[in-house]
C-alpha positions as CSV (number, residue, x, y, z in Angstrom):
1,X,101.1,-76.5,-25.7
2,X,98.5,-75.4,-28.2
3,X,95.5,-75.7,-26.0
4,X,97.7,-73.6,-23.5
5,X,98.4,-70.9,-26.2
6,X,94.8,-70.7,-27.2
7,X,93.4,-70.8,-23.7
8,X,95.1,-67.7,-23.2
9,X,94.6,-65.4,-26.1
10,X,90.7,-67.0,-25.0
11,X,91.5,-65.2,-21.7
12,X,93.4,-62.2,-23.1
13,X,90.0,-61.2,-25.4
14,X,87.6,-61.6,-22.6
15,X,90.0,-59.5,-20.6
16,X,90.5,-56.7,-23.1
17,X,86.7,-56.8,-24.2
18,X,85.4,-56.6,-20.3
19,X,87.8,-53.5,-19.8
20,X,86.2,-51.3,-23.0
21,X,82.7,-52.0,-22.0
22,X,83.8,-51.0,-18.1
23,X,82.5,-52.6,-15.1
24,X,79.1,-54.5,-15.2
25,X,76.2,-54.5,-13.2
26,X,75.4,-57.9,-11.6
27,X,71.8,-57.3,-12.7
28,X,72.6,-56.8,-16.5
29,X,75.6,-59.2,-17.2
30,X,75.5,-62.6,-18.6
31,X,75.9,-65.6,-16.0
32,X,79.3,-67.4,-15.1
33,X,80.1,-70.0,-17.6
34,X,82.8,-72.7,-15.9
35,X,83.7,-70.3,-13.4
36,X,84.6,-67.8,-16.3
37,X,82.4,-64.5,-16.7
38,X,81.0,-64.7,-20.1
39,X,81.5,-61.1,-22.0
40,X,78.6,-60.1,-24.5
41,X,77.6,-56.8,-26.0
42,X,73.9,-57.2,-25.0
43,X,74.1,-54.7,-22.0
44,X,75.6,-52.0,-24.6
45,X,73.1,-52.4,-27.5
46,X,69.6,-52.8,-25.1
47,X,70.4,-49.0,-25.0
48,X,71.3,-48.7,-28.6
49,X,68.9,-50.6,-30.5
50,X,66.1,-48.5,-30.0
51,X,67.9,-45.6,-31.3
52,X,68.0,-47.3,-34.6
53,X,64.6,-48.0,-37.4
54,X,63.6,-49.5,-40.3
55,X,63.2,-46.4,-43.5
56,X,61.4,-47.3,-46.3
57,X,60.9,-44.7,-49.6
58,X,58.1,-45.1,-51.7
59,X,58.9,-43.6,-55.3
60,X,55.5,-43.4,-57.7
61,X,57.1,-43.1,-61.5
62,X,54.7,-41.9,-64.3
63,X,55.5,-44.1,-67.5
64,X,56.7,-42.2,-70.6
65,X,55.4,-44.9,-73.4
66,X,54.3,-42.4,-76.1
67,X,51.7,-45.4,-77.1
68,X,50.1,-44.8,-73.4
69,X,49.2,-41.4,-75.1
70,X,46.8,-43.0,-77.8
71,X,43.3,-43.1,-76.9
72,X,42.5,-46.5,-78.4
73,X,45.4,-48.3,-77.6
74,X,44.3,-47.2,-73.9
75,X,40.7,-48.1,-74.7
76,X,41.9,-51.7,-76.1
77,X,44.4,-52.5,-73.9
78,X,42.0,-51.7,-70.4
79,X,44.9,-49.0,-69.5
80,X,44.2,-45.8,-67.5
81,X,44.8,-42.5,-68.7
82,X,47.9,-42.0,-65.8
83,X,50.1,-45.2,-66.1
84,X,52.4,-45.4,-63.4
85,X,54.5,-47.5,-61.3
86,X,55.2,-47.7,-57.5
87,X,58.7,-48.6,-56.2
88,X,60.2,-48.9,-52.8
89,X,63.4,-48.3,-51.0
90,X,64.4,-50.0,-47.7
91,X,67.3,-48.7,-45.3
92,X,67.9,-47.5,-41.9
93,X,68.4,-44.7,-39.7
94,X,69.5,-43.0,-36.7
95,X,67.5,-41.2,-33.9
96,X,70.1,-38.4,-33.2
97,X,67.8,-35.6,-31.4
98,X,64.8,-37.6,-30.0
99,X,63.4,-34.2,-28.9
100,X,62.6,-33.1,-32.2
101,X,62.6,-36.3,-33.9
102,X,65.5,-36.0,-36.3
103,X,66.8,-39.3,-37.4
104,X,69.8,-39.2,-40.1
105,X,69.6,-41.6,-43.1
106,X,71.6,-41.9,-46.5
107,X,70.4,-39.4,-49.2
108,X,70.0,-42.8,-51.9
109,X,67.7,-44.6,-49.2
110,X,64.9,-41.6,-49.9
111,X,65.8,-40.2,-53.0
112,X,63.0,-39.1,-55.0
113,X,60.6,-40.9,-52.4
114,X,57.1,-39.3,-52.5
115,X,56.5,-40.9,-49.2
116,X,59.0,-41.8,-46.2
117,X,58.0,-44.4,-43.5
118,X,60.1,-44.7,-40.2
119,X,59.7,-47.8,-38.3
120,X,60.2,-48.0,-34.9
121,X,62.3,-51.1,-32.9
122,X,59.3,-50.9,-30.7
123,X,56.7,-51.0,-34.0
124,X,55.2,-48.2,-34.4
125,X,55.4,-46.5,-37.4
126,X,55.4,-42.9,-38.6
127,X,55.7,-40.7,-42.0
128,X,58.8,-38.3,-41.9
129,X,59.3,-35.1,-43.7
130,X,62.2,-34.3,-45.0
131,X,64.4,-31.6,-43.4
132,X,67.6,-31.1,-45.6
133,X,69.3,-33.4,-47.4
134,X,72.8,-33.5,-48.7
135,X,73.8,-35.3,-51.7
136,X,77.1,-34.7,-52.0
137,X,77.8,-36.5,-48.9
138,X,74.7,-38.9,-49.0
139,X,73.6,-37.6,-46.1
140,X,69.5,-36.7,-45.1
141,X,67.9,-35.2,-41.9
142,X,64.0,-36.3,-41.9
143,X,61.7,-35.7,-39.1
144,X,59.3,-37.6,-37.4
145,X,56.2,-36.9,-35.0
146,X,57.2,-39.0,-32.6
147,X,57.4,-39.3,-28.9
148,X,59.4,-41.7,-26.2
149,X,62.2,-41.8,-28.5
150,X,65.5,-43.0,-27.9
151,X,69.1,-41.4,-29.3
152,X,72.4,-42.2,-29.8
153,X,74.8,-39.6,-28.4
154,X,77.7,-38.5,-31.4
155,X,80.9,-39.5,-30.4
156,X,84.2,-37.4,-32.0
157,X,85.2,-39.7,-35.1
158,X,88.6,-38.1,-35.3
159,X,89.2,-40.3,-32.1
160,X,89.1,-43.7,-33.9
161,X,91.6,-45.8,-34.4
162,X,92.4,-49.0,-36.9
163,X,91.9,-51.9,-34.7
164,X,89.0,-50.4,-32.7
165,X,85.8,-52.4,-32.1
166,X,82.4,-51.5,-33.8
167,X,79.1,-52.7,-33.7
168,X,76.9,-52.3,-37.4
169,X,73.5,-51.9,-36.7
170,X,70.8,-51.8,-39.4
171,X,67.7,-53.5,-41.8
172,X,69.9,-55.4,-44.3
173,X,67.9,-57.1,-47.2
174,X,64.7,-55.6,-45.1
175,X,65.1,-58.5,-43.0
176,X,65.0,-56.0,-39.9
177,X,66.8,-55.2,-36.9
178,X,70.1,-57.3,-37.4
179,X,73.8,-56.6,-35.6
180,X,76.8,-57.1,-36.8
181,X,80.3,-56.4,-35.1
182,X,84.1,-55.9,-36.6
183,X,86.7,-53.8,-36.0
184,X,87.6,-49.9,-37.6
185,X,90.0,-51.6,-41.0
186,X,91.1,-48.4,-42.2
187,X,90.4,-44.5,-41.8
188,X,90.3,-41.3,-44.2
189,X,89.3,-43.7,-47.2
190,X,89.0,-41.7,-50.5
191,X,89.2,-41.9,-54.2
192,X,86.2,-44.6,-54.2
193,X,83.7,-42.3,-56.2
194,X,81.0,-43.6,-54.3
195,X,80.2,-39.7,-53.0
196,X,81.6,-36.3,-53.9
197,X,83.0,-35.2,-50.6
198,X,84.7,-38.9,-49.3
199,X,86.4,-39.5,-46.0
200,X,85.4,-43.1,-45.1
201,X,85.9,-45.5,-42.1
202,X,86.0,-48.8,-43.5
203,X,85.2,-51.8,-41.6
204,X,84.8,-55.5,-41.6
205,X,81.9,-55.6,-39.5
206,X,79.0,-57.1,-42.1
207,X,77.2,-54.3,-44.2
208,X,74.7,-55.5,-46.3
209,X,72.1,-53.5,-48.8
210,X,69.1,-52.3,-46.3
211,X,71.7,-51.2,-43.6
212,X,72.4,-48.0,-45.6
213,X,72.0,-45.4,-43.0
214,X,72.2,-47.1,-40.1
215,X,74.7,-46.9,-37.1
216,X,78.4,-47.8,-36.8
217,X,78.9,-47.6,-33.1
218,X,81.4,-48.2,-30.6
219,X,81.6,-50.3,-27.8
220,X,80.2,-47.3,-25.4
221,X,77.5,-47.5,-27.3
222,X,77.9,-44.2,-29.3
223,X,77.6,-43.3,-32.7
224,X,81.3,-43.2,-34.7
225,X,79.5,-43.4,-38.4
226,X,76.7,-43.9,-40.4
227,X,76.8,-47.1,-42.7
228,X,76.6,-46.2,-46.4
229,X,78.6,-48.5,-49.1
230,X,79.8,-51.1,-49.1
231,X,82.5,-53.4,-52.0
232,X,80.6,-56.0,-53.5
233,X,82.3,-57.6,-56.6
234,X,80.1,-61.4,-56.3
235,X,77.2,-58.8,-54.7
236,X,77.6,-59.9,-51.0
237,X,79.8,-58.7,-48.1
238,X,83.1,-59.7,-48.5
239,X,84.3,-57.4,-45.1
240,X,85.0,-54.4,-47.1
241,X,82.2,-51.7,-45.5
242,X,82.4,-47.8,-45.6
243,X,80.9,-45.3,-43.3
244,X,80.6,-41.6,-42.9
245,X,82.2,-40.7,-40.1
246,X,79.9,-39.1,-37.1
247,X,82.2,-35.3,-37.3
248,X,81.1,-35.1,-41.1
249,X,77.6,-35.9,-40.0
250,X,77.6,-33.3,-37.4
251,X,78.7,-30.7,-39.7
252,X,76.3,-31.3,-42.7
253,X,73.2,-31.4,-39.8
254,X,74.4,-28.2,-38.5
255,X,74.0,-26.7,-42.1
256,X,70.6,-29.0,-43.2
257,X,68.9,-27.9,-39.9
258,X,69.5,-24.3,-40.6
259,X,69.1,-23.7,-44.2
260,X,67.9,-27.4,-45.4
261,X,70.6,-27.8,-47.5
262,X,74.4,-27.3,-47.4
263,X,75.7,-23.5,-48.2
264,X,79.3,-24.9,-48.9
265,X,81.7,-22.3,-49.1
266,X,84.3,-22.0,-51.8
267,X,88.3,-20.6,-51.9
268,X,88.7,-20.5,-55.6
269,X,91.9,-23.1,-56.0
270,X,93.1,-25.7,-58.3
271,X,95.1,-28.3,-56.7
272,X,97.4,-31.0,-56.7
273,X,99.1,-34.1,-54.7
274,X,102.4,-33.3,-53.6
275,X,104.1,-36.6,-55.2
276,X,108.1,-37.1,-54.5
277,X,108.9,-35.5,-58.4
278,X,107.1,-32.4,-57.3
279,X,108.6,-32.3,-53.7
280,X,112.1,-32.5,-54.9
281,X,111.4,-29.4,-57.9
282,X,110.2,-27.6,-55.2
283,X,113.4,-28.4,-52.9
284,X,111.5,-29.8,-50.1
285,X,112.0,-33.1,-48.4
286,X,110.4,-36.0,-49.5
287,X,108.8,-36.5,-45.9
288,X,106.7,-33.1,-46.1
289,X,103.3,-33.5,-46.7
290,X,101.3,-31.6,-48.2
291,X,98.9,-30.1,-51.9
292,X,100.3,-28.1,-53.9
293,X,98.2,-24.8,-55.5
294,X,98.4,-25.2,-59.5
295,X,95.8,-22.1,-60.0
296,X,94.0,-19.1,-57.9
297,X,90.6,-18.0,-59.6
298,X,90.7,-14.2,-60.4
299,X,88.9,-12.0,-57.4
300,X,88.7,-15.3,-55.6
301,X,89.0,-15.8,-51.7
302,X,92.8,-17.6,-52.3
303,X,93.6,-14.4,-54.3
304,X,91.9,-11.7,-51.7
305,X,94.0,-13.9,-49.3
306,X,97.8,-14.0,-51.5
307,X,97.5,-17.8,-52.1
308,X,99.5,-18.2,-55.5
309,X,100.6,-20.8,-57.6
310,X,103.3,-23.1,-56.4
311,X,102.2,-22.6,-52.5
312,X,101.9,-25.8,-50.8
313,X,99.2,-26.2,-48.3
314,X,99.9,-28.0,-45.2
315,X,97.3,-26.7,-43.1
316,X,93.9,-25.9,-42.9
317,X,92.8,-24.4,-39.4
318,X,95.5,-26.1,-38.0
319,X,94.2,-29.6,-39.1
320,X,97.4,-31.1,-41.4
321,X,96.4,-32.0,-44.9
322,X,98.4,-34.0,-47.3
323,X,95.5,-35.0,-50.0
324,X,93.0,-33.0,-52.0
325,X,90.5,-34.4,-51.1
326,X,91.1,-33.6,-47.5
327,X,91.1,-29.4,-48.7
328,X,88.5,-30.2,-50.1
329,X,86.6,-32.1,-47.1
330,X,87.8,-29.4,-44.7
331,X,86.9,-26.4,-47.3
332,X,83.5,-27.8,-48.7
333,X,82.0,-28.4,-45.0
334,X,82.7,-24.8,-43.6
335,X,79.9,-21.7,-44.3
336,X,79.7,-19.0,-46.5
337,X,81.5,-16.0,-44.5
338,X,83.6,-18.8,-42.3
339,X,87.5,-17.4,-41.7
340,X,89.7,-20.1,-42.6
341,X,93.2,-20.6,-41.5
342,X,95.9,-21.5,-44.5
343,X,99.5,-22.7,-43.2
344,X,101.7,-22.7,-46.3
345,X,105.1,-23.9,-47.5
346,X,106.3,-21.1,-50.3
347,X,110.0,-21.0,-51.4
348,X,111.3,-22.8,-47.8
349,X,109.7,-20.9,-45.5
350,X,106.0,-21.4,-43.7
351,X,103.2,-18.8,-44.4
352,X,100.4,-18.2,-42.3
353,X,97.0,-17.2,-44.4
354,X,93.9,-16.5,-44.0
355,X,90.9,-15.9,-46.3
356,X,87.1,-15.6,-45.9
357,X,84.6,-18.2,-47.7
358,X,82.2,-16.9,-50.2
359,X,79.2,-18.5,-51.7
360,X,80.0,-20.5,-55.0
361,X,78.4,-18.1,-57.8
362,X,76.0,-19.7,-60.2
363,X,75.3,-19.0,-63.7
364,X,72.5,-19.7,-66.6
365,X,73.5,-22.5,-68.4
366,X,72.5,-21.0,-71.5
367,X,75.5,-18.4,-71.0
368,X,77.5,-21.9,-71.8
369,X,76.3,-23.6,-74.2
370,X,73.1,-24.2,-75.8
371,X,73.3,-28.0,-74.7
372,X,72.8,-26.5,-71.3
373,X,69.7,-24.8,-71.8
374,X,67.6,-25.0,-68.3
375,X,70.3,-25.3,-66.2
376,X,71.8,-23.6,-63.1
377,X,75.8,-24.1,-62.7
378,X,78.2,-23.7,-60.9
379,X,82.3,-24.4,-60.1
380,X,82.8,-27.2,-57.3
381,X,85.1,-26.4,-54.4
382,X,87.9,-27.8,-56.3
383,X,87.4,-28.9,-60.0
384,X,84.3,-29.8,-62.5
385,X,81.2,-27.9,-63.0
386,X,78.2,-28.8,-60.8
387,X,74.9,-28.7,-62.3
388,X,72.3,-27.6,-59.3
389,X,69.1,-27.4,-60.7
390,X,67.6,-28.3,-64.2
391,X,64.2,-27.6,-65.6
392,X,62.2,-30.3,-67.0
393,X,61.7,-31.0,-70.3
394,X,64.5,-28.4,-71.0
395,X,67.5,-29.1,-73.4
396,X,69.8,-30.1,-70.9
397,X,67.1,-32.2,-69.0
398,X,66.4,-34.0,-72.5
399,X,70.1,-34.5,-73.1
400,X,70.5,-36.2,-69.9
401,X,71.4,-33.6,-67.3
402,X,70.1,-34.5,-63.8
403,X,70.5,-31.9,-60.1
404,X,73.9,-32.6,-59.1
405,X,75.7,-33.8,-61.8
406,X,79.5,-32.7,-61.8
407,X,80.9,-32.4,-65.0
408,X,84.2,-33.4,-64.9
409,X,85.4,-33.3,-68.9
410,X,85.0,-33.3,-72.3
411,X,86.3,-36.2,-74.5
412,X,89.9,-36.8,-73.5
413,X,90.2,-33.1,-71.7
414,X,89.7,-32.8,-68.0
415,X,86.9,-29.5,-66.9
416,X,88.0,-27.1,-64.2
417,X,85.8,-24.8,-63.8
418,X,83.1,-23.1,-65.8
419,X,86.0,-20.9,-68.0
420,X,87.5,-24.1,-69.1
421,X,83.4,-25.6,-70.0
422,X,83.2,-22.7,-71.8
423,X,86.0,-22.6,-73.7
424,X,85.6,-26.4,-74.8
425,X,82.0,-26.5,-75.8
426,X,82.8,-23.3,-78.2
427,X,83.9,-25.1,-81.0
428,X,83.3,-29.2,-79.9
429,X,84.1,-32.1,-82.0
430,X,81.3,-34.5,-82.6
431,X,80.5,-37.6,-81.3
432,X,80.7,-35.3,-77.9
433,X,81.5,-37.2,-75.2
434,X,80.5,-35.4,-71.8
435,X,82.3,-37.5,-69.1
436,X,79.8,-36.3,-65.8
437,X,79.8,-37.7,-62.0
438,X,76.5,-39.1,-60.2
439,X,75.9,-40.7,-56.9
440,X,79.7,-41.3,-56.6
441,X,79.3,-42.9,-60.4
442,X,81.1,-41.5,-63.7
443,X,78.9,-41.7,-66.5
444,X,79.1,-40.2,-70.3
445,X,76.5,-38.2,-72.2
446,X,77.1,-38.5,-75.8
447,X,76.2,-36.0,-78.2
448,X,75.9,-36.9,-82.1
């Protein structure tokens, strides 16, 4: 009875795997195996594979020693005048526009790389400029000077579903080309810190360190994500893998091909979950779904558009919403001047808005505080204050300030938006701790 039962869910696989790769050729499909037609995904990734390479980022780093500054203990010690160091990252990439030679990668395989390699499945090797790169998402354009490339057409991510069959592709451990497969665990993943703007397809398919930027494809062969993080409490894959879905890739390429970097556009709103407590004050039933607006910025795009406080946003351009971070996804990913759509729940009855993106102002971070001296900031699409350029060897840059931070409170207080910096650092209380977020990590710069 048991061989029975096994023989056919055995049957039932092969049948459900040889209808989602379609019919085969006789020329390219595996032989007959006991009269049974064997299924494999070989036909699907000869087409694939050489889409995806091998990136390696060499970082040179100029050592700080003060002693390195002393004549003679450089004289007795045989060291040069410039001590530095050479490290390298591995990852992967994507070819996604072989015409031009843009392949997609993951901002941390380059970052701070004074030299980027791109190797080819087929070995040839090439050194890529960088195009725009996005931290926020962790996601990089480069550009190589290459012909007889392959690519990997972009499916719609928004089409996946749990249970769907992907294939991992990437250089994990720098071992090279390696392919794993799974199955889509769980979409719209969020809250992990791992990046600022977070809307993950987890996956059990094996992703290991080295297959950071590579493809998650589907069974057609086309590009549904691009492998970035993975959960690794021992420090192997334990079938817990993330990837940024192919729609958020498109999105932030449209804006790094343009301008090289991402011109986010910003409404001006404080928010929060709609829990059941909040629901129920607000007389709505516990099924609607939904964020609630706690606070519109004064001569804001929520303002200019009659967003108010207590307004609970279901909608953006039609696309229903029921987390922050999904606002924020949608918000954070559309241009400067972009009309946006706002469907609303506000004392009962539904509200259609609509408001116009403007460009997130920046200020001197001097205007602040003096602990900000040499830096440019700026309010983040929802909440924290996002610190976009800092000069070295300024204050700030000695303190520990770095592009990119987000500054997301003071001590035990939370930091909304630059007012709410402001106010804080006007009177601190020392030890200061500065609670900031980096590469998806939360750190704390402490002040004596």
């Amino acid at each position: 009875m048991n061989k029975i039962y096994y023989q056919r869910r055995w049957n039932l696989l092969i049948t459900l795997i040889l209808i989602l790769l379609g019919p085969p050729s006789s020329a390219d499909f595996p032989p007959v195996l006991n009269g049974q037609t064997m299924p494999s995904l070989a036909p699907m990734l000869d087409k694939v594979l050489p889409a995806v390479v091998n990136i390696s980022g060499a970082q040179t780093q100029t050592m700080n020693n003060p002693l390195f500054n002393d004549p003679f203990f450089r004289y007795f010690f045989n060291i040069p005048e410039r001590s530095e160091r050479k490290n390298q990252s591995r990852g992967s990439g994507v070819v996604i526009d072989a015409s031009k030679g843009y392949v997609i990668t993951n901002n941390h395989v380059i970052d701070n790389a004074n030299e980027i390699t791109v190797t080819l499945k087929d070995g040839r090797e090439f050194k890529a400029q960088v195009v725009g790169t996005d931290p926020e998402t962790d996601v990089t354009l480069i550009k190589i000077p290459a012909g007889g490339l392959s690519e990997l057409p972009l499916a719609n991510s928004d089409e996946l579903r749990v249970g769907d069959f992907v294939v991992a592709i990437g250089n994990p451990f720098g071992l090279g080309q390696t392919v794993t497969s799974g199955i889509v665990s769980a979409l719209g993943r969020t809250g992990l810190n791992i990046e600022n703007y977070e809307d993950f397809i987890q996956t059990d398919a094996s992703i290991n360190p080295g297959n950071s930027g590579g493809a998650l494809v589907n069974l057609r062969g086309e590009l549904v994500g691009v492998n970035t993080a993975i959960i690794a409490p021992n420090g192997g894959n334990v079938g817990i893998g993330f990837a940024i879905p192919s729609n958020m890739v498109q999105q932030v390429v449209s804006h790094l091909v343009q301008y090289g970097k991402v011109q986010r556009g910003s409404l001006g709103v404080v928010l929060q979950e709609l829990d059941p407590k909040l629901a129920s004050a607000f007389g709505l039933n516990s099924n609607i779904k939904g964020v609630v607006v706690t606070e519109v910025k004064d001569d804001s795009p929520a303002q200019h558009a009659n967003l108010t406080p207590g307004d609970v946003i279901t909608a953006i351009n039609n696309q229903p919403v029921s987390r922050v971070s999904e606002v924020r996804n949608r918000i954070g990913l559309l241009r400067i001047g972009n009309e946006v759509s706002i469907t609303v729940i506000r004392k009962g009855h539904l509200v259609n808005l609509s408001a116009i993106l403007e460009g997130t102002k920046t200020l001197d971070g001097s205007e602040v505080s003096e602990y900000l001296e040499g830096a440019v900031i700026q309010n983040v699409v929802t909440e924290g204050v996002q610190i976009t350029e800092v000069a070295k060897g300024s204050v700030a840059w000695r303190i520990g300030f770095r592009p990119d931070d987000i500054i997301i409170g003071l001590g035990r207080q939370r930091v909304k938006d630059l007012d709410e910096l402001k106010r804080l650092l006007k009177s601190p209380s020392y030890p200061l701790e500065i609670k900031i977020q980096r590469n998806g990590e939360r750190l704390t710069i402490l002040l004596q």
